[in-house]
ZAMARGU-4260 file (C-alpha; in steps of 0.2 Angstrom, whole numbers, plus 5000, padded with zeros to 4 digits):
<rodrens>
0) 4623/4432/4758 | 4608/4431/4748 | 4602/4443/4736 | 4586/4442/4734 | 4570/4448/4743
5) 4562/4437/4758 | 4542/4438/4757 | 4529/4444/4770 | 4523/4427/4769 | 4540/4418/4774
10) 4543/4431/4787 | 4527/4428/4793 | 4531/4411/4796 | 4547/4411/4805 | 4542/4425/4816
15) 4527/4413/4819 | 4537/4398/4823 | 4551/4407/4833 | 4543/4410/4850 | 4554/4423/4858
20) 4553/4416/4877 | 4561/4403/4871 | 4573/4410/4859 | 4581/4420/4874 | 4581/4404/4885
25) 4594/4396/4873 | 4606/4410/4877 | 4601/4415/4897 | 4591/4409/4910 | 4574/4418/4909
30) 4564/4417/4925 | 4542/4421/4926 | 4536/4434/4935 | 4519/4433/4932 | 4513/4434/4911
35) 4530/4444/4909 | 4549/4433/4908 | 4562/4441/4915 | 4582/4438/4913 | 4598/4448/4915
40) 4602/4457/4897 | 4612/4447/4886 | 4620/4463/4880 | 4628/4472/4894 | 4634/4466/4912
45) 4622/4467/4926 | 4619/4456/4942 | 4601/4458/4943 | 4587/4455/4927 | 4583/4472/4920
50) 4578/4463/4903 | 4556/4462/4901 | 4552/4447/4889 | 4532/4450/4885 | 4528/4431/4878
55) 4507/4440/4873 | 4515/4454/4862 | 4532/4444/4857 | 4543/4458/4861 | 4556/4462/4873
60) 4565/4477/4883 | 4578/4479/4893 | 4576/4496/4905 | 4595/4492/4907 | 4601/4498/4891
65) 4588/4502/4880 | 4591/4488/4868 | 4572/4480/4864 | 4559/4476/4849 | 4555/4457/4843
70) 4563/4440/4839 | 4571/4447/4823 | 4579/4463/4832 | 4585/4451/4847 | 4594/4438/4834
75) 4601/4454/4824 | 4608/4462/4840 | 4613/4443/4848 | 4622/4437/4830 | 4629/4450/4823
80) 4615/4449/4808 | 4606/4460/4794 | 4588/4459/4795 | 4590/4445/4780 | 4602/4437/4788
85) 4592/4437/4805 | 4577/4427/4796 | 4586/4416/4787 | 4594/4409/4806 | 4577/4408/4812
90) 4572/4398/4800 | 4586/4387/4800 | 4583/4384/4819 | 4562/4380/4813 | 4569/4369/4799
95) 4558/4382/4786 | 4565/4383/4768 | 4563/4401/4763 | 4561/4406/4744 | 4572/4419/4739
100) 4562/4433/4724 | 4577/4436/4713 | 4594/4437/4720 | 4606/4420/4720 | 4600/4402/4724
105) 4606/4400/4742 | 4607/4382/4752 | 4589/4378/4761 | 4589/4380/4779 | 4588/4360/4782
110) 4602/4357/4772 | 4612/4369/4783 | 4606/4361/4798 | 4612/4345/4790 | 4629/4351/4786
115) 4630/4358/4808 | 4626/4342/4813 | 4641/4333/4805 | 4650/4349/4811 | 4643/4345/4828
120) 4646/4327/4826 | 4664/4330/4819 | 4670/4342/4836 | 4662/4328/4846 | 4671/4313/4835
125) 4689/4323/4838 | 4686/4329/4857 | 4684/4311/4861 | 4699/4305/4852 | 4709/4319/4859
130) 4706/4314/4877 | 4704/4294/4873 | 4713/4288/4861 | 4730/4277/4863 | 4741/4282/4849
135) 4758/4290/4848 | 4751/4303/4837 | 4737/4309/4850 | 4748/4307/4864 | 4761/4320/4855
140) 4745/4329/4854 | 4742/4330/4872 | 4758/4334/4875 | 4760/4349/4867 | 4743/4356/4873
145) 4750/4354/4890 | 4766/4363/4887 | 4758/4377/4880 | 4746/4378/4897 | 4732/4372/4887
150) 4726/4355/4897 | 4718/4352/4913 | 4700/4360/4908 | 4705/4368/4892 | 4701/4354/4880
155) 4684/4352/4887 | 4681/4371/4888 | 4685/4374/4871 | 4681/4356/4862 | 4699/4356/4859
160) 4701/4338/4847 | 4714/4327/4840 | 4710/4320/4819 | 4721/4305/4818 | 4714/4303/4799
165) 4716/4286/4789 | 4698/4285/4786 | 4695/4286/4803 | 4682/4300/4805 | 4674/4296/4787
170) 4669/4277/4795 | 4662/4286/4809 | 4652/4297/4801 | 4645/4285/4789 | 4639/4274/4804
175) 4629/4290/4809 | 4620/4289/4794 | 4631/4304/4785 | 4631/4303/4767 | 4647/4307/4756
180) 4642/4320/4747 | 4636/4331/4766 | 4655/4327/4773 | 4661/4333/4756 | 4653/4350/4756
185) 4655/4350/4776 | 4673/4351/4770 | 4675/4337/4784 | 4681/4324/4771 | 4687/4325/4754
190) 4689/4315/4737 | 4707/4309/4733 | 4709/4309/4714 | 4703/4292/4711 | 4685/4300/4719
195) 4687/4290/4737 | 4683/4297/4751 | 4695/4302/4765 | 4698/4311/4780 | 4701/4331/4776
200) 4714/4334/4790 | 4727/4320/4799 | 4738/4323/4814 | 4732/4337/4818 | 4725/4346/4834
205) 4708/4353/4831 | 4699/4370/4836 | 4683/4369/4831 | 4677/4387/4822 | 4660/4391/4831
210) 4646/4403/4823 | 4643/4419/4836 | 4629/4406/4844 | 4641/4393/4847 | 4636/4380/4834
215) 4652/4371/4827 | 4654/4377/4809 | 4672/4375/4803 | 4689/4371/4811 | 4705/4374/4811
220) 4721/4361/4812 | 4736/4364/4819 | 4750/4350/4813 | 4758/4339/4826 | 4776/4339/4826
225) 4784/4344/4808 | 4772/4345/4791 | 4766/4359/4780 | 4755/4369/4782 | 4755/4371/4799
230) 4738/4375/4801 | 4726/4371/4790 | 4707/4380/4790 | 4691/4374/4783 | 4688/4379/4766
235) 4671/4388/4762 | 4655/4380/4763 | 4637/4384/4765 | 4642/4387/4783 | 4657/4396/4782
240) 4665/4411/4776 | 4682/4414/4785 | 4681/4435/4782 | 4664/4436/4791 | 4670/4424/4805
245) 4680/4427/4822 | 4689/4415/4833 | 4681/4415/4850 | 4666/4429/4847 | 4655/4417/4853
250) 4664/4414/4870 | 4671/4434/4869 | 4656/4444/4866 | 4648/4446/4883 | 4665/4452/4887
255) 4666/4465/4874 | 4648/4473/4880 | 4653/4476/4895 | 4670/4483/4894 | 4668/4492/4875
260) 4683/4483/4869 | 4686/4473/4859 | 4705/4463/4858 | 4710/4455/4840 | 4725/4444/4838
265) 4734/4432/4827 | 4729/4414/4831 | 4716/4400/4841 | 4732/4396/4856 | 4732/4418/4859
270) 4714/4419/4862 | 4713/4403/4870 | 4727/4410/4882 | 4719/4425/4886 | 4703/4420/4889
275) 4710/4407/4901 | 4720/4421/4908 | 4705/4431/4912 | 4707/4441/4896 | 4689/4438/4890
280) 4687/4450/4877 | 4699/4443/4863 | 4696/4434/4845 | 4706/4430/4830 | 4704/4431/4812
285) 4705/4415/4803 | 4721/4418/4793 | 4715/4433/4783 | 4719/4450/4788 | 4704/4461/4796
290) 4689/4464/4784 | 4676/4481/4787 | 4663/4465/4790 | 4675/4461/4803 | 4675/4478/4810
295) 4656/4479/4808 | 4653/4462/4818 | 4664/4467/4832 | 4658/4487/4834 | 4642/4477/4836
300) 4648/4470/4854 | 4663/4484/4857 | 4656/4499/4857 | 4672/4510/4862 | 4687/4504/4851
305) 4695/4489/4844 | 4713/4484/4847 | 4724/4475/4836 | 4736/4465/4850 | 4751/4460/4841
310) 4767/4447/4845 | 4784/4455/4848 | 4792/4443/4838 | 4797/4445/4817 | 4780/4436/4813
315) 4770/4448/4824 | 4779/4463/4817 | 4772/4457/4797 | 4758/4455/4804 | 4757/4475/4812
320) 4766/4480/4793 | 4748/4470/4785 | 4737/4480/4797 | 4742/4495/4791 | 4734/4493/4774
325) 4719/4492/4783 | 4719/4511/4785 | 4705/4521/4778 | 4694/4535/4776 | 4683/4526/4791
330) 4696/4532/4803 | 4695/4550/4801 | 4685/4565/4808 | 4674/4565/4791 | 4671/4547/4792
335) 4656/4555/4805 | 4645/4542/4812 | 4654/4527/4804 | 4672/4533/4810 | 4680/4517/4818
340) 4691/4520/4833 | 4706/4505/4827 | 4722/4505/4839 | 4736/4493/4839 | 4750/4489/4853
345) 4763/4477/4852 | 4768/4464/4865 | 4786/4468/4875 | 4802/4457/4876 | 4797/4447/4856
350) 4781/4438/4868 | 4765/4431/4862 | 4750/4431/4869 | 4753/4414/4878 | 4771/4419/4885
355) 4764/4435/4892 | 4750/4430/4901 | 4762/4415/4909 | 4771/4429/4916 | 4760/4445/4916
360) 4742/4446/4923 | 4728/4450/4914 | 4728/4469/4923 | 4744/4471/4916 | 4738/4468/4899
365) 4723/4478/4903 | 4736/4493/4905 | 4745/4490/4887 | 4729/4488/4883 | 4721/4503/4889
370) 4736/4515/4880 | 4735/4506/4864 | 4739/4520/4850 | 4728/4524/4834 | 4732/4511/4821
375) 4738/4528/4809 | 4752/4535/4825 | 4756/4516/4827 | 4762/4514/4810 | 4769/4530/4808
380) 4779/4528/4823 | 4786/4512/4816 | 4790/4518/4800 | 4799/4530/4808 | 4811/4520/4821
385) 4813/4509/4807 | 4827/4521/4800 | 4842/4533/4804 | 4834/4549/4808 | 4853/4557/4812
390) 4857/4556/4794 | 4850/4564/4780 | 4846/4549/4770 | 4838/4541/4785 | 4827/4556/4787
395) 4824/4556/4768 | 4820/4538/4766 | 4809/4538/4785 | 4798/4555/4779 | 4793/4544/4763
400) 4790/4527/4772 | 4779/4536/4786 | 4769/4547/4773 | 4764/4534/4763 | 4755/4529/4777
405) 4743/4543/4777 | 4742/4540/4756 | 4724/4529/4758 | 4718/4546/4769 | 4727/4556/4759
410) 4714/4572/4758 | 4709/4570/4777 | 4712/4584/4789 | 4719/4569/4800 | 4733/4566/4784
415) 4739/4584/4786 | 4739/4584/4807 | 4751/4569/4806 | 4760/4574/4791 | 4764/4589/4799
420) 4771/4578/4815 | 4782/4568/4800 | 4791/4585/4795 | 4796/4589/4811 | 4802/4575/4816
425) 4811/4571/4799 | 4816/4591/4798 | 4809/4594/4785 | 4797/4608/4779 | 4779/4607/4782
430) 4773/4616/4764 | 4788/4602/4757 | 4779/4589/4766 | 4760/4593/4764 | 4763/4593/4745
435) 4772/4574/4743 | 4756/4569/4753 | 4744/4577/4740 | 4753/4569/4726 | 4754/4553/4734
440) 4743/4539/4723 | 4728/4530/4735 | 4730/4511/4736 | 4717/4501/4726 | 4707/4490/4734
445) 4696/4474/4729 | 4682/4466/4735 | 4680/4476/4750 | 4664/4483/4759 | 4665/4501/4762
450) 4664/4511/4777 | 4648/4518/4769 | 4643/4501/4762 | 4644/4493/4781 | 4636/4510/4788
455) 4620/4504/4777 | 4620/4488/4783 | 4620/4491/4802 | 4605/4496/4814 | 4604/4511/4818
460) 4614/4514/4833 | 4608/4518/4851 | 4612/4537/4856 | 4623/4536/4872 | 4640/4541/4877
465) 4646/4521/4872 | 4641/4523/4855 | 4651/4540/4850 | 4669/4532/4851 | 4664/4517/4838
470) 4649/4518/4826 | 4643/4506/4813
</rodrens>
């Protein structure tokens, strides 16, 4: 994000050109009731409109939850954004070119716009092939949508698309007026090393990557049939950065509001599965493993906990062995008003998502769910069953594999609870145990935002039994 300052007079003029009565009609039906608007709060479930929009002062309340203040505070609270951030989207959507003092060049609000519309025209180009075209390629395409439960509605539901390549996508932009260098930096097209122009991804199934407000800004392919990679992601752009970005928030975070949780999972198909199977509340990462601005974006929308749903198979258990070094200070008591309530629970019988909602329903994954353990017991526990606790060298080997869990919270009052736990269930002595812990090295991390750092950045949260379990 940028660096620099925004001035009074640029905030001035996207304040000026963002009229909030209509700002909030792009997201919910608002109805007039008198001068005032009235709509149902975007932020928490209700049947009946406890949101005020006052279109003279340019401020709205809800007497629902207490959320309220002006256009910038709704588009912070709506999108997940900084103040910054918040006034830059608001000027992209007003086509205003704000002028950064100091801090790093960033790309004008109408050149952003520029790059969504051949996003937008990109989803639309694939959707249409997907459902149209005549080939063997997009009919394998098909095919393996539907055995996965993913046809009837789902392609329309989720844009779902099909890129056949050969230049084909290229030719199309081009006749709508898109230049080279915007489906370059779009990362729609690419440059072969001869400098021509060609199609970025070929044969592939296509989930288009949406912002928090729906606007298309990336996608993932998924190969059809054999090919390496499998799936192939956007690279960066102006548009998108994958470790701020979540699969499905846009279609999920009503969900979360309402119930507090929030569900994160491995890949497009599991959330598109569990949405479909009346599991609402669920997002992916983009092939990068849970970032603090992750966490900050979803503790925005689930207020309660965040649970890491992982597969029962060999893949799913790396992926629980990764989450693990996620573990931080943020999780413990002392973390205060910036602790983080991170569970995990792993699927039964080596299911993914997809194969457990076939055959479970969504209340039964509600339950698991529900009882999903701290991410530190979780990985403890694992650590544990993964050796032979009725031999001395399996209890030896088990007690260090477990502790080194606790080594990132080492000096916690949390480390020493479970490190206490680890002794008896290794046999071994508590003062024995509670020493290796002290002399046991913290990881060392890069390029990642603090629990502090994120604290800082967020709003000031509501008071309120639902803010207590999960603060920003």
């Amino acid at each position: 994000m940028p660096g620099g300052r925004i001035t009074d007079e640029d905030i001035q003029k996207v304040r000026d050109a963002s009229d909030i009565v209509a700002v909030f009609s792009e997201r919910v039906p608002v109805k007039q009731r008198g001068r005032d608007f009235w709509c149902c709060c975007p932020f928490h479930n209700e049947k009946s409109p406890s949101c005020k929009i006052d279109p003279a002062l340019q401020l709205w309340h809800c007497f629902g939850c207490g959320e309220g203040g002006d256009v910038f505070a709704f588009i912070m609270k709506a999108e997940d954004l900084s103040f910054p951030e918040a006034v830059h989207r608001l000027a992209e959507r007003a086509h205003i070119d704000i002028v950064e003092v100091g801090g790093k060049p960033t790309a004008p609000a109408s050149k952003k716009a520029r790059l969504k519309d051949i996003c937008k025209a990109t989803a639309e180009f694939y959707h249409l092939q997907l459902m149209r075209l005549k080939s063997p390629e997009a009919s394998a395409a098909r095919e393996y949508l539907s055995g996965r439960d993913l046809g009837g509605k789902v392609p329309h539901d989720w844009n779902l698309g099909f890129a056949p390549g050969r230049g084909v996508l290229t030719r199309h932009l081009s006749s709508k007026g898109f230049k080279a260098d915007e489906m370059v930096e779009a990362n729609v097209c690419s440059r072969d090393s001869q400098g021509k122009l060609r199609d970025r991804f070929y044969n592939r199934i296509m989930f288009p990557i949406n912002d928090v407000a729906g606007d298309c800004i990336a996608f993932g392919g998924r190969v059809v049939g054999k090919g390496e990679p499998k799936y192939l992601n956007s690279q960066e752009t102006p548009l998108f950065h994958k470790s701020q970005v979540l699969y499905g928030l846009d279609k999920a975070k009503v969900a979360m509001a309402s119930s507090g949780v929030a569900i994160v999972c491995e890949g497009y198909t599991d959330v598109i599965a569990l949405h479909e199977g009346g599991v609402r509340n669920a997002v992916a990462t983009l092939g990068t493993a849970l970032t603090m601005r992750h966490i900050r974006i979803l503790g925005r929308h689930a207020q309660k906990k965040i649970v890491y749903l992982f597969d029962g198979d060999a893949a799913g258990q790396k992926a629980a062995d990764r989450a693990l070094e996620f573990i931080d200070s943020s999780m413990t008591p002392e973390a205060g008003k910036t602790r983080i309530e991170l569970c995990a629970v792993t699927l039964p019988d080596n299911l993914d998502p997809a194969e457990y909602m076939a055959s479970h329903s969504a209340a039964e994954l509600e339950e698991l769910i529900e009882h999903a353990q701290p991410l530190l017991k979780y990985g403890i526990d694992r650590r544990l069953a993964a050796h032979d606790l009725s031999s001395a060298e399996g209890r030896s080997a088990a007690l260090a594999s477990a502790l080194s869990v606790l080594a990132p919270i080492k000096d916690s009052l949390l480390a020493k609870d479970y490190a206490i736990q680890i002794a008896g269930r290794t046999r071994a002595r508590e003062e024995d145990v509670l020493e290796a812990l002290s002399k046991l090295a913290p990881p060392v991390r890069y390029g990642e935002a603090s629990a502090e750092e994120a604290a800082a950045q967020a709003p000031v949260p509501a008071q309120g039994p639902a803010r207590r379990a999960l603060s920003k």
